[in-house]
PyMOL CGO cylinders between C-alpha atoms (Angstrom):
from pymol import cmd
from pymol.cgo import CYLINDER

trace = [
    CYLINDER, -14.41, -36.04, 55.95, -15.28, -32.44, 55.07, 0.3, 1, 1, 1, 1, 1, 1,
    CYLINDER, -15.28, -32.44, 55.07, -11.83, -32.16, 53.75, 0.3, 1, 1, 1, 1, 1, 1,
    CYLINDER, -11.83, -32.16, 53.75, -13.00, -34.38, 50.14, 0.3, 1, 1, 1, 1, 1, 1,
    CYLINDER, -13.00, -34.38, 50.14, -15.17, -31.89, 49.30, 0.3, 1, 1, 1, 1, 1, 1,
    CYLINDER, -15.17, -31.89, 49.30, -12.92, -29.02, 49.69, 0.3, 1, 1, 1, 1, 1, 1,
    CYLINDER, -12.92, -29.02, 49.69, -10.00, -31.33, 47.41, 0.3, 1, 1, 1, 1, 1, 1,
    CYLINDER, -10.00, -31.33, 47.41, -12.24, -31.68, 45.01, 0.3, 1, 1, 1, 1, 1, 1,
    CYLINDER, -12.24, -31.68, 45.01, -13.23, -28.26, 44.57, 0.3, 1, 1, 1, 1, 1, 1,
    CYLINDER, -13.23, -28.26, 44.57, -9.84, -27.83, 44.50, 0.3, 1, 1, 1, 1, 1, 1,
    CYLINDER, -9.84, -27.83, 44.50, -8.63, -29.99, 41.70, 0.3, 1, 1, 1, 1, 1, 1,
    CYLINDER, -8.63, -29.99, 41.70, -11.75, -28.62, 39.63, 0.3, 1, 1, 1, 1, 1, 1,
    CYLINDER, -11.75, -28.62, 39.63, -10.24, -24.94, 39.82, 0.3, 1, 1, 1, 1, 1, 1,
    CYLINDER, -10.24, -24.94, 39.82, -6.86, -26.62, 39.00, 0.3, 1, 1, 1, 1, 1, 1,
    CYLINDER, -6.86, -26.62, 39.00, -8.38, -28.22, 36.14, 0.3, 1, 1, 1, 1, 1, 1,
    CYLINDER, -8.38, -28.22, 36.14, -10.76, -25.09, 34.94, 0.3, 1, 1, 1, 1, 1, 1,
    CYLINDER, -10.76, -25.09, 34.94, -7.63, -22.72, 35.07, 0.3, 1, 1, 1, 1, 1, 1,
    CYLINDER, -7.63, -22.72, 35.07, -5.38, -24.97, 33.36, 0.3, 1, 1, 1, 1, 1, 1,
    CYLINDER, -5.38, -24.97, 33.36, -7.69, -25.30, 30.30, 0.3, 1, 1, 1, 1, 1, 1,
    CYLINDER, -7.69, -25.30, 30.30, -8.64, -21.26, 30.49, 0.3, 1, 1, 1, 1, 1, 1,
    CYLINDER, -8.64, -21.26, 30.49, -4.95, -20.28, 30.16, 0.3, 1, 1, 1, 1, 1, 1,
    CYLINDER, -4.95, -20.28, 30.16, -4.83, -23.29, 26.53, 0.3, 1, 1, 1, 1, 1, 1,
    CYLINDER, -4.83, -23.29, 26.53, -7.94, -21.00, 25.28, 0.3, 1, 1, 1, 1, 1, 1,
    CYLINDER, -7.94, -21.00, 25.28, -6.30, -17.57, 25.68, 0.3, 1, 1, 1, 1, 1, 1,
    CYLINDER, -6.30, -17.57, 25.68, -3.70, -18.77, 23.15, 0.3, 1, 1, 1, 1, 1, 1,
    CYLINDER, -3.70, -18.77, 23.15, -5.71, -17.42, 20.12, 0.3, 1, 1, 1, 1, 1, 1,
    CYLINDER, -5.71, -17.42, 20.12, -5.27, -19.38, 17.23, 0.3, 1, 1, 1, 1, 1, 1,
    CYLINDER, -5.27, -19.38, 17.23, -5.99, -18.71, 13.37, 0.3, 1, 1, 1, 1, 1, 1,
    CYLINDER, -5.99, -18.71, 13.37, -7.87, -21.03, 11.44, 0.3, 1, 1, 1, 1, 1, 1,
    CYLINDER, -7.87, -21.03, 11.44, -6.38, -23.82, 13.68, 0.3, 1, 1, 1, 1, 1, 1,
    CYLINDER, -6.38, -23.82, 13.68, -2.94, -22.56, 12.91, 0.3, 1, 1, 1, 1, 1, 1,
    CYLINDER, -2.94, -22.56, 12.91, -1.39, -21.60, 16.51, 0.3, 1, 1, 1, 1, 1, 1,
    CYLINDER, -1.39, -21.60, 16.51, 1.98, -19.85, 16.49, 0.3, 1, 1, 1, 1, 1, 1,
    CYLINDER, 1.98, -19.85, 16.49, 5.05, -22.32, 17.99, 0.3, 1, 1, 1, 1, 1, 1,
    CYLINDER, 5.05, -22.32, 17.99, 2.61, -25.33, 17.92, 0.3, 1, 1, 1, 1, 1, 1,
    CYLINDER, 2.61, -25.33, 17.92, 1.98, -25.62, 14.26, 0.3, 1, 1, 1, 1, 1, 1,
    CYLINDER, 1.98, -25.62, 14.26, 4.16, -26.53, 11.45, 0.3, 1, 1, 1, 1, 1, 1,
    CYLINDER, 4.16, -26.53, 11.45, 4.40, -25.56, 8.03, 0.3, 1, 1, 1, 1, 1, 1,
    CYLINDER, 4.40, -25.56, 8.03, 2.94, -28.87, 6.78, 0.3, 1, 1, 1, 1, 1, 1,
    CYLINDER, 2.94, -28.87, 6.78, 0.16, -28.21, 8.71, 0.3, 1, 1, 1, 1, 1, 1,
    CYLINDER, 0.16, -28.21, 8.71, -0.43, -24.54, 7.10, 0.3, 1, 1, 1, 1, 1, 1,
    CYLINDER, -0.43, -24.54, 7.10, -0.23, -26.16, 3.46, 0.3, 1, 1, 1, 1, 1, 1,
    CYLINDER, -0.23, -26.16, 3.46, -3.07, -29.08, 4.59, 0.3, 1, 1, 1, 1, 1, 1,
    CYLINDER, -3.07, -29.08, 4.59, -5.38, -25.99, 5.55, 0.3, 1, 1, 1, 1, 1, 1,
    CYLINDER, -5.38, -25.99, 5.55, -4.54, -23.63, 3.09, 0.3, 1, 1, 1, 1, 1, 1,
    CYLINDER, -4.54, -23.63, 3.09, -3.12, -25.38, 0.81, 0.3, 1, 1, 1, 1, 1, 1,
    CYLINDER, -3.12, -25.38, 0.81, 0.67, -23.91, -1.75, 0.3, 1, 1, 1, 1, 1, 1,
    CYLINDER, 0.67, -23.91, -1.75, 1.46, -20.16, -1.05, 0.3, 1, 1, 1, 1, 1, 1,
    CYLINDER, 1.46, -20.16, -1.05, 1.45, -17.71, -3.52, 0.3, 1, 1, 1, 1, 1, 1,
    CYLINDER, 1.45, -17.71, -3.52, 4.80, -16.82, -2.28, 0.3, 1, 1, 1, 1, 1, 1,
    CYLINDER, 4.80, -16.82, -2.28, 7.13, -19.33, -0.65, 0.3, 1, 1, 1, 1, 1, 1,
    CYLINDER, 7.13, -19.33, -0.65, 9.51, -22.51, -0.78, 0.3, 1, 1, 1, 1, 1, 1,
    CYLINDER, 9.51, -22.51, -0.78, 11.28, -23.31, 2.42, 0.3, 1, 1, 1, 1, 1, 1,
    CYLINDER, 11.28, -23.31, 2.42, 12.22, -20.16, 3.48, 0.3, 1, 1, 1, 1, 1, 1,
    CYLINDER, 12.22, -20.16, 3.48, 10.89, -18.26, 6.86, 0.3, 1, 1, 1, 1, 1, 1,
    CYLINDER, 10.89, -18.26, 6.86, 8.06, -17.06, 5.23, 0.3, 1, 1, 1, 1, 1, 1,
    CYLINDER, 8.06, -17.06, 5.23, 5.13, -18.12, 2.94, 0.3, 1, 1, 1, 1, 1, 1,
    CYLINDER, 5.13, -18.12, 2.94, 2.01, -15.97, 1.40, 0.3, 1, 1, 1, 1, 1, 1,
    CYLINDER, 2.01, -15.97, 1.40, -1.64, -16.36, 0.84, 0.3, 1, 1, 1, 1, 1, 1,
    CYLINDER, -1.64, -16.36, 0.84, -3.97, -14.44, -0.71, 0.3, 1, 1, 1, 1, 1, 1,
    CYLINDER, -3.97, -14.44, -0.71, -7.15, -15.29, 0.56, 0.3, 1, 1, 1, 1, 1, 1,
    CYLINDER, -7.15, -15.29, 0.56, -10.67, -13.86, 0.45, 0.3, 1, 1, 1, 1, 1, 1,
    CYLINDER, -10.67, -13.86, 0.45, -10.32, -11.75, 3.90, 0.3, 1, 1, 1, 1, 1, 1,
    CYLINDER, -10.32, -11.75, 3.90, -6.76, -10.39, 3.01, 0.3, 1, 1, 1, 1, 1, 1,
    CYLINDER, -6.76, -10.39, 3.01, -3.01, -11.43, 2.39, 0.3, 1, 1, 1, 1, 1, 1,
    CYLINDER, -3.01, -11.43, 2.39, -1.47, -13.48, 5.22, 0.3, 1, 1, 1, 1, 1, 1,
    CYLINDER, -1.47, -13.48, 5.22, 2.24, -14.26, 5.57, 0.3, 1, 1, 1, 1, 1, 1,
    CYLINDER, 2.24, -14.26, 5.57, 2.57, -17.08, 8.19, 0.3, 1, 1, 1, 1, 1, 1,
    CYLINDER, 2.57, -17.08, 8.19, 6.24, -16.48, 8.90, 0.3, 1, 1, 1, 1, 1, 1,
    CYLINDER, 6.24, -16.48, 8.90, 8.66, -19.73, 10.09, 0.3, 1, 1, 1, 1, 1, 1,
    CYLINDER, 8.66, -19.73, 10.09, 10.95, -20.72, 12.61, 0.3, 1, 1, 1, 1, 1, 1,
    CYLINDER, 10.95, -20.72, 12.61, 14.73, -21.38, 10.24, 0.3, 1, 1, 1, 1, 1, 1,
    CYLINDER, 14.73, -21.38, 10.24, 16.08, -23.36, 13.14, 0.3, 1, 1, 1, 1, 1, 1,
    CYLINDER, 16.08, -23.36, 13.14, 15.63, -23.38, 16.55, 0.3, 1, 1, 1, 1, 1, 1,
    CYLINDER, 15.63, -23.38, 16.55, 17.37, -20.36, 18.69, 0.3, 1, 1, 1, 1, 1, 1,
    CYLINDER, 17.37, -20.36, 18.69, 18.00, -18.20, 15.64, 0.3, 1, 1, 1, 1, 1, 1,
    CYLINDER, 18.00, -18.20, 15.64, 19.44, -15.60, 16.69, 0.3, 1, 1, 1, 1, 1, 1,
    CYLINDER, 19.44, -15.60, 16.69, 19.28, -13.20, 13.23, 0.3, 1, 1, 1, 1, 1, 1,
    CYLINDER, 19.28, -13.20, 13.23, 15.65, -12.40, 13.61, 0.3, 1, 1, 1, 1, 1, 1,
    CYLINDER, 15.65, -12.40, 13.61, 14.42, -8.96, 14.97, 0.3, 1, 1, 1, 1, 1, 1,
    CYLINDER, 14.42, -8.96, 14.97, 13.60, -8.73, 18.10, 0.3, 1, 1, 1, 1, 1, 1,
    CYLINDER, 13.60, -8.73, 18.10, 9.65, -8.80, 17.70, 0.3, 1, 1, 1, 1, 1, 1,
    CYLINDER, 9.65, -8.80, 17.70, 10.22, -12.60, 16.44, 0.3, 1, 1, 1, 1, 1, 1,
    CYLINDER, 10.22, -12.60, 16.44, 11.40, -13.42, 19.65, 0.3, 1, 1, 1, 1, 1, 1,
    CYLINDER, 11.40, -13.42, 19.65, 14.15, -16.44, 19.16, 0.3, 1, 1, 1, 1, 1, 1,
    CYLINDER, 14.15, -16.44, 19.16, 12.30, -19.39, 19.82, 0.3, 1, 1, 1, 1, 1, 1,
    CYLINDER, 12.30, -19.39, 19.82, 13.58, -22.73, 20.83, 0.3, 1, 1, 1, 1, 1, 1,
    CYLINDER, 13.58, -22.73, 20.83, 11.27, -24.71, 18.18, 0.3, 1, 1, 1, 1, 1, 1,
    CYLINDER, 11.27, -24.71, 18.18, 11.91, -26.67, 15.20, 0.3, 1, 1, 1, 1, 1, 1,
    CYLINDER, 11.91, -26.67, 15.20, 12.33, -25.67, 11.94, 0.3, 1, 1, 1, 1, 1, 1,
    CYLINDER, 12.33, -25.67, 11.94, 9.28, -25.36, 9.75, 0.3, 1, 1, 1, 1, 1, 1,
    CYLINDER, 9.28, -25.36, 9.75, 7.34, -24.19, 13.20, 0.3, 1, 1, 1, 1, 1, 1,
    CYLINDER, 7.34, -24.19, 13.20, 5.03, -21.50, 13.03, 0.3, 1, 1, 1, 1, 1, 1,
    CYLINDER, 5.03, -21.50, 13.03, 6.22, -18.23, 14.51, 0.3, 1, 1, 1, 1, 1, 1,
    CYLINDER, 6.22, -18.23, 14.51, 3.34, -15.63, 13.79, 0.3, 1, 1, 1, 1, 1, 1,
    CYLINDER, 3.34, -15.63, 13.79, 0.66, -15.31, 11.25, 0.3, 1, 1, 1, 1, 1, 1,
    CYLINDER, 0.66, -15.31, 11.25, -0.15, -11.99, 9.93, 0.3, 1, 1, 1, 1, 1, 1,
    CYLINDER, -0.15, -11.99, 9.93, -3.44, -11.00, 8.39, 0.3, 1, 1, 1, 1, 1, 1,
    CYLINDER, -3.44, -11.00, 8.39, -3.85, -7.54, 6.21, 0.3, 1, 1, 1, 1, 1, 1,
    CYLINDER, -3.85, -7.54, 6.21, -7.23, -7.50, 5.79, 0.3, 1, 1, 1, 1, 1, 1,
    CYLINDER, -7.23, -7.50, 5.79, -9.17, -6.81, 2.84, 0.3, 1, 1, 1, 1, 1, 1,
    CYLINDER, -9.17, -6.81, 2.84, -12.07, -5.64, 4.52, 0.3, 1, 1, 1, 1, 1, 1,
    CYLINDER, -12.07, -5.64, 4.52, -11.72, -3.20, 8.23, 0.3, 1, 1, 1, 1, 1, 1,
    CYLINDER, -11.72, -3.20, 8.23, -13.31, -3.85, 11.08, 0.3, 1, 1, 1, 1, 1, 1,
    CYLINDER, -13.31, -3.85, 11.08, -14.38, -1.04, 13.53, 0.3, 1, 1, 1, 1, 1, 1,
    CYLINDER, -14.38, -1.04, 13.53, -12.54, -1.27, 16.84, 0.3, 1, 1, 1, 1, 1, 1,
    CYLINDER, -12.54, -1.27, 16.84, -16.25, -1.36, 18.67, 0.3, 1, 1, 1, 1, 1, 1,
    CYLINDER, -16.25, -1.36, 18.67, -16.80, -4.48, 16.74, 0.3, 1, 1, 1, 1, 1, 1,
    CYLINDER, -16.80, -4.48, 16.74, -14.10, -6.31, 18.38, 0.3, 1, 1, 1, 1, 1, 1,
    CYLINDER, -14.10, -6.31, 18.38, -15.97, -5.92, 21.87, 0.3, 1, 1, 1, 1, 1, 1,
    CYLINDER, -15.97, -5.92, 21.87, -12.37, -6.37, 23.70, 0.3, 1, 1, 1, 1, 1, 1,
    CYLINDER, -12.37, -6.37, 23.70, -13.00, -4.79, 26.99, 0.3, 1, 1, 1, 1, 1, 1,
    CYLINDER, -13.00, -4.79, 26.99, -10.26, -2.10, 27.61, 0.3, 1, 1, 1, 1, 1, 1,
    CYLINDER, -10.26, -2.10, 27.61, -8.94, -2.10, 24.33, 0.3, 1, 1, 1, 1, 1, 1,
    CYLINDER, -8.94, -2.10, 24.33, -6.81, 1.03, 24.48, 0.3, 1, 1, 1, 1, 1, 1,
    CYLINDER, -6.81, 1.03, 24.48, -5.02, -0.50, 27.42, 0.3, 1, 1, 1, 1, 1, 1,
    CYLINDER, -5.02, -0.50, 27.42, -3.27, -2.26, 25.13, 0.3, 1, 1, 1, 1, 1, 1,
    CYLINDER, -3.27, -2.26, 25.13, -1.83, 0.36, 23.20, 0.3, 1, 1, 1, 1, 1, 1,
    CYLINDER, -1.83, 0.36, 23.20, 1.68, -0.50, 22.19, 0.3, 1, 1, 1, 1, 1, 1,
    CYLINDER, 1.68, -0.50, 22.19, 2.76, 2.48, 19.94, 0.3, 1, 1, 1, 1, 1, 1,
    CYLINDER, 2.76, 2.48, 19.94, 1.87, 4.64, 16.74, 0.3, 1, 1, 1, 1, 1, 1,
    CYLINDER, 1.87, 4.64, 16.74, 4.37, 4.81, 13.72, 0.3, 1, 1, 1, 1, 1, 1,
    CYLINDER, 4.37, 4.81, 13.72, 4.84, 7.62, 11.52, 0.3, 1, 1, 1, 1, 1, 1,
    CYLINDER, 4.84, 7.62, 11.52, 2.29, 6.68, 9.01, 0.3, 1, 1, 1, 1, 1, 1,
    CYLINDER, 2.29, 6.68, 9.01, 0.01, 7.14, 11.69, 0.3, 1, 1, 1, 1, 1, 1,
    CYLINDER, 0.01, 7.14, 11.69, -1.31, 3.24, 12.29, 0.3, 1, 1, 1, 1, 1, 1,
    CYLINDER, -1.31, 3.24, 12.29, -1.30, 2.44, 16.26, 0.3, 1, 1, 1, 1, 1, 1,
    CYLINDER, -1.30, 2.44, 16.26, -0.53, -0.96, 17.15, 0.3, 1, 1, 1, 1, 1, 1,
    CYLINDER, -0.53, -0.96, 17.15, -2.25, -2.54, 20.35, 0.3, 1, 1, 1, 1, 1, 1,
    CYLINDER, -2.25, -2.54, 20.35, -1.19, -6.06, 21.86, 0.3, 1, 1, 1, 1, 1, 1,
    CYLINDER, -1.19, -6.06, 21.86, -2.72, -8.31, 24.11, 0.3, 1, 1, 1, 1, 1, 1,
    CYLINDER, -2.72, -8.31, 24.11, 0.44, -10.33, 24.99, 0.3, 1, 1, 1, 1, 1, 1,
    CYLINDER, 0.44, -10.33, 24.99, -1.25, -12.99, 27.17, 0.3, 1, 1, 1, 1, 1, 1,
    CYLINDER, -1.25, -12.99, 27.17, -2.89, -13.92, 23.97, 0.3, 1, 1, 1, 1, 1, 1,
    CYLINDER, -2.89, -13.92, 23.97, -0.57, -13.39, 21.44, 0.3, 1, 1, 1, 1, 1, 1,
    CYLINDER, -0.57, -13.39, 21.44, -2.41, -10.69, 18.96, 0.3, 1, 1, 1, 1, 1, 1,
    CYLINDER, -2.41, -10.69, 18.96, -1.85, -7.78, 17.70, 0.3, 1, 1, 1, 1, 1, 1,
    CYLINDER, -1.85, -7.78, 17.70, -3.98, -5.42, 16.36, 0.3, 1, 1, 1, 1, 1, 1,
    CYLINDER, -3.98, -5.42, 16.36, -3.65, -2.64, 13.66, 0.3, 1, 1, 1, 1, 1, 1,
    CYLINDER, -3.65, -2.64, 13.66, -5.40, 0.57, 13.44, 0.3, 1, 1, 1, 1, 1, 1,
    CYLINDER, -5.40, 0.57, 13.44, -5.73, 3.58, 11.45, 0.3, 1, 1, 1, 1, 1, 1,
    CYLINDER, -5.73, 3.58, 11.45, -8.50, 5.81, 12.15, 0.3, 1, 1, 1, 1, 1, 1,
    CYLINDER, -8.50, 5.81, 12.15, -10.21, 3.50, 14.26, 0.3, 1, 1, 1, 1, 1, 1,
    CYLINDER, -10.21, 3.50, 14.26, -10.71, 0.69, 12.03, 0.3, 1, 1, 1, 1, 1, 1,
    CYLINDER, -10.71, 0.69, 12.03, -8.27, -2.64, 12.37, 0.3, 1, 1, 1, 1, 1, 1,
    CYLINDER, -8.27, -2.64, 12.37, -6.38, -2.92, 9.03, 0.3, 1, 1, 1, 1, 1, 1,
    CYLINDER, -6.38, -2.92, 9.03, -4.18, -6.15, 10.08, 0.3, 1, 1, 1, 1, 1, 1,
    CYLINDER, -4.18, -6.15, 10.08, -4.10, -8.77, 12.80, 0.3, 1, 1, 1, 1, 1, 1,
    CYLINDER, -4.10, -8.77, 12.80, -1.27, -10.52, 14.00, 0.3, 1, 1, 1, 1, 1, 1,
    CYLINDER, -1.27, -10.52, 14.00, -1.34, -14.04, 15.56, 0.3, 1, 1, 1, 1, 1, 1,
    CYLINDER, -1.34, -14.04, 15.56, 1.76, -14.95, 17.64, 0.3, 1, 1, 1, 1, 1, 1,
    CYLINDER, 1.76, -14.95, 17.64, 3.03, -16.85, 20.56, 0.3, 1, 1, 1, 1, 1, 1,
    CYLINDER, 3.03, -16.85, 20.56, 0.67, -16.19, 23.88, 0.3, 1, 1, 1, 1, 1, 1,
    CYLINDER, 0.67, -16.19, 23.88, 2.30, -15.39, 26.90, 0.3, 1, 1, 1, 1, 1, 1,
    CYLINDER, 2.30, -15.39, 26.90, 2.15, -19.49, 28.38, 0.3, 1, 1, 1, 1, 1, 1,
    CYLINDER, 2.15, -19.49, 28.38, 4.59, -20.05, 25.54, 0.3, 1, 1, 1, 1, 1, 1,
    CYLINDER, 4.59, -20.05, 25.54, 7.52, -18.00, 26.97, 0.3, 1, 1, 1, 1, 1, 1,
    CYLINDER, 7.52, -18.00, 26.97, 8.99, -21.06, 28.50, 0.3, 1, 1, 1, 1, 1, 1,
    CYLINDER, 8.99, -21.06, 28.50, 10.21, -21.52, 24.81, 0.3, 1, 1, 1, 1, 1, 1,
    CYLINDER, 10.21, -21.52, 24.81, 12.09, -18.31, 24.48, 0.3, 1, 1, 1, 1, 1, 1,
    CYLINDER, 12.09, -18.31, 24.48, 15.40, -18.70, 24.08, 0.3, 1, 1, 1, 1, 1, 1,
    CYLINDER, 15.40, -18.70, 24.08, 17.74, -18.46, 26.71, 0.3, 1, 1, 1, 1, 1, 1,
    CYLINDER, 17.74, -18.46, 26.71, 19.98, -15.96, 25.23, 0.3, 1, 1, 1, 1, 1, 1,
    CYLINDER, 19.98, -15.96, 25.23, 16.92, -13.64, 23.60, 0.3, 1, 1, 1, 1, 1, 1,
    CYLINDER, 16.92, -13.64, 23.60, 17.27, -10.26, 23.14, 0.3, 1, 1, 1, 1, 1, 1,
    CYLINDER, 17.27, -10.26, 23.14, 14.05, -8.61, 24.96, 0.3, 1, 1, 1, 1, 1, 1,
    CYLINDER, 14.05, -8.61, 24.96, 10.65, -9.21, 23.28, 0.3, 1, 1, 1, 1, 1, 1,
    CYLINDER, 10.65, -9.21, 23.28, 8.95, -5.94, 22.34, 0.3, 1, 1, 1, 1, 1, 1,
    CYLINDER, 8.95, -5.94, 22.34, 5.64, -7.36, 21.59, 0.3, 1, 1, 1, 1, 1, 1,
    CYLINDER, 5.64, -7.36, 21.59, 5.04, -10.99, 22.86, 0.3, 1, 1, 1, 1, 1, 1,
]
cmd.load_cgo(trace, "trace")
Protein backbone atom coordinates (compact mmCIF):
# COMPACT_ATOMS: atom_id res chain seq x y z
CA UNK A 1 0.00 0.00 0.00
CA UNK A 2 2.79 2.53 0.56
CA UNK A 3 3.76 1.91 -2.96
CA UNK A 4 0.42 4.40 -4.36
CA UNK A 5 1.81 7.12 -2.84
CA UNK A 6 5.22 6.81 -4.12
CA UNK A 7 3.42 6.17 -8.05
CA UNK A 8 1.77 9.01 -7.68
CA UNK A 9 4.48 11.19 -6.78
CA UNK A 10 5.90 9.70 -9.50
CA UNK A 11 3.56 10.39 -12.34
CA UNK A 12 3.31 14.10 -10.90
CA UNK A 13 7.19 14.63 -11.62
CA UNK A 14 6.49 12.89 -14.99
CA UNK A 15 3.80 15.23 -15.61
CA UNK A 16 5.60 18.59 -14.06
CA UNK A 17 8.77 17.83 -16.26
CA UNK A 18 6.97 17.12 -19.31
CA UNK A 19 5.14 20.51 -19.27
CA UNK A 20 8.59 22.43 -17.98
CA UNK A 21 10.54 21.20 -21.03
CA UNK A 22 6.87 22.74 -23.56
CA UNK A 23 7.67 26.18 -21.55
CA UNK A 24 11.42 26.39 -22.28
CA UNK A 25 10.46 26.54 -25.98
CA UNK A 26 10.27 30.42 -25.99
CA UNK A 27 7.86 31.64 -28.24
CA UNK A 28 7.23 35.23 -29.84
CA UNK A 29 4.02 36.75 -29.70
CA UNK A 30 2.52 33.18 -29.88
CA UNK A 31 4.54 32.53 -32.97
CA UNK A 32 6.84 29.36 -32.01
CA UNK A 33 9.48 28.36 -34.55
CA UNK A 34 8.57 24.68 -36.41
CA UNK A 35 5.05 24.79 -34.80
CA UNK A 36 3.62 27.80 -36.46
CA UNK A 37 2.72 28.50 -39.95
CA UNK A 38 2.78 31.38 -42.04
CA UNK A 39 -1.02 31.78 -41.95
CA UNK A 40 -0.77 31.97 -38.51
CA UNK A 41 1.97 34.94 -38.59
CA UNK A 42 -0.40 37.00 -41.05
CA UNK A 43 -3.65 36.42 -38.41
CA UNK A 44 -1.29 38.07 -35.66
CA UNK A 45 0.48 40.46 -37.53
CA UNK A 46 -1.28 40.80 -40.19
CA UNK A 47 0.57 41.42 -44.58
CA UNK A 48 4.42 41.96 -44.42
CA UNK A 49 6.00 44.83 -45.59
CA UNK A 50 8.18 42.53 -47.47
CA UNK A 51 7.04 39.11 -48.66
CA UNK A 52 4.83 36.76 -50.98
CA UNK A 53 5.50 33.09 -50.62
CA UNK A 54 8.95 33.04 -50.43
CA UNK A 55 11.16 31.86 -47.19
CA UNK A 56 10.95 35.02 -45.73
CA UNK A 57 8.47 37.84 -44.82
CA UNK A 58 9.07 41.45 -42.98
CA UNK A 59 7.43 43.57 -40.42
CA UNK A 60 8.05 46.70 -39.25
CA UNK A 61 6.62 46.99 -36.03
CA UNK A 62 6.81 49.43 -33.12
CA UNK A 63 9.75 47.43 -31.17
CA UNK A 64 11.87 46.84 -34.40
CA UNK A 65 11.92 45.01 -37.90
CA UNK A 66 11.26 41.26 -37.69
CA UNK A 67 11.80 38.80 -40.56
CA UNK A 68 10.01 35.52 -39.59
CA UNK A 69 11.88 33.35 -42.06
CA UNK A 70 9.98 29.93 -43.66
CA UNK A 71 10.44 26.45 -44.13
CA UNK A 72 10.39 26.09 -48.62
CA UNK A 73 9.76 22.41 -48.22
CA UNK A 74 10.50 20.01 -45.87
CA UNK A 75 14.36 18.67 -45.71
CA UNK A 76 15.73 21.54 -47.77
CA UNK A 77 18.83 21.03 -48.04
CA UNK A 78 20.06 24.71 -49.68
CA UNK A 79 19.77 26.58 -46.46
CA UNK A 80 22.89 27.50 -44.31
CA UNK A 81 23.66 25.60 -41.80
CA UNK A 82 22.27 27.89 -38.86
CA UNK A 83 18.64 27.06 -40.46
CA UNK A 84 19.10 23.69 -39.61
CA UNK A 85 17.08 21.48 -42.43
CA UNK A 86 13.98 20.76 -40.86
CA UNK A 87 11.59 18.02 -41.66
CA UNK A 88 8.37 20.44 -41.55
CA UNK A 89 5.99 21.63 -44.01
CA UNK A 90 6.17 24.32 -46.14
CA UNK A 91 4.94 27.66 -44.94
CA UNK A 92 6.31 26.46 -41.24
CA UNK A 93 8.00 28.82 -39.20
CA UNK A 94 11.76 28.37 -38.96
CA UNK A 95 13.05 31.40 -36.79
CA UNK A 96 11.84 34.83 -36.08
CA UNK A 97 14.28 37.56 -35.85
CA UNK A 98 13.75 40.79 -34.00
CA UNK A 99 16.21 44.03 -34.57
CA UNK A 100 15.09 46.09 -32.10
CA UNK A 101 14.35 49.60 -32.19
CA UNK A 102 14.96 50.24 -28.76
CA UNK A 103 18.27 48.17 -26.61
CA UNK A 104 17.94 46.54 -23.73
CA UNK A 105 20.82 46.30 -21.15
CA UNK A 106 22.05 42.73 -20.72
CA UNK A 107 21.30 43.17 -16.67
CA UNK A 108 17.77 43.71 -17.68
CA UNK A 109 17.37 40.37 -19.09
CA UNK A 110 18.06 38.79 -15.51
CA UNK A 111 19.25 35.38 -17.38
CA UNK A 112 21.36 33.79 -14.79
CA UNK A 113 24.83 32.99 -16.35
CA UNK A 114 24.38 34.84 -19.33
CA UNK A 115 27.93 34.88 -20.63
CA UNK A 116 27.87 31.11 -20.51
CA UNK A 117 26.19 31.29 -23.43
CA UNK A 118 28.53 33.08 -25.45
CA UNK A 119 28.56 31.74 -28.96
CA UNK A 120 31.04 34.08 -30.83
CA UNK A 121 31.88 37.84 -31.75
CA UNK A 122 32.02 38.96 -35.52
CA UNK A 123 34.15 41.51 -36.88
CA UNK A 124 31.85 44.36 -36.40
CA UNK A 125 32.26 43.65 -32.95
CA UNK A 126 28.45 42.32 -31.94
CA UNK A 127 28.77 38.95 -29.72
CA UNK A 128 26.13 36.54 -30.17
CA UNK A 129 25.00 34.34 -27.08
CA UNK A 130 22.51 31.26 -27.42
CA UNK A 131 20.58 29.42 -25.11
CA UNK A 132 19.93 26.35 -27.35
CA UNK A 133 17.56 24.49 -24.99
CA UNK A 134 15.36 27.41 -25.64
CA UNK A 135 15.90 28.39 -28.93
CA UNK A 136 17.14 32.28 -28.62
CA UNK A 137 19.64 34.11 -29.50
CA UNK A 138 20.78 37.14 -28.33
CA UNK A 139 22.72 40.15 -29.87
CA UNK A 140 25.04 42.46 -28.26
CA UNK A 141 27.17 45.34 -28.84
CA UNK A 142 28.53 47.08 -25.97
CA UNK A 143 26.45 45.41 -23.60
CA UNK A 144 23.14 46.28 -24.80
CA UNK A 145 20.95 43.47 -26.91
CA UNK A 146 20.39 44.97 -30.42
CA UNK A 147 18.40 41.78 -31.91
CA UNK A 148 16.75 38.62 -30.65
CA UNK A 149 16.34 35.57 -32.41
CA UNK A 150 13.51 33.03 -31.82
CA UNK A 151 14.19 29.51 -33.19
CA UNK A 152 13.62 25.88 -32.70
CA UNK A 153 14.36 24.78 -28.79
CA UNK A 154 16.39 21.95 -28.27
CA UNK A 155 13.00 19.28 -27.71
CA UNK A 156 12.49 20.00 -31.39
CA UNK A 157 15.65 18.23 -32.69
CA UNK A 158 13.71 15.11 -33.30
CA UNK A 159 12.70 17.14 -36.49
CA UNK A 160 16.12 17.71 -37.86
CA UNK A 161 16.69 16.18 -40.79
CA UNK A 162 18.32 13.07 -41.12
CA UNK A 163 20.91 14.06 -43.52
CA UNK A 164 21.65 17.77 -41.78
CA UNK A 165 24.73 19.28 -41.97
CA UNK A 166 25.72 20.16 -38.14
CA UNK A 167 23.68 22.93 -36.45
CA UNK A 168 25.89 25.80 -35.29
CA UNK A 169 23.36 27.50 -33.21
CA UNK A 170 20.21 25.40 -32.37
Amino acid sequence: MKSKPYALVLLASILISSFADEALAKAWRGIMPLHSTRADVRNLLGKPIVGGNGAIDLYELDEGRVQVRYARQACEQSLPADWGNWNVPRDTVVNISVTLNKSLHVNDLRIPNFKSFKWYTDDSGATYYVDKRKGIEYQVQEGKVTAITYGPAAKDRPLLCKKNVPLLRY
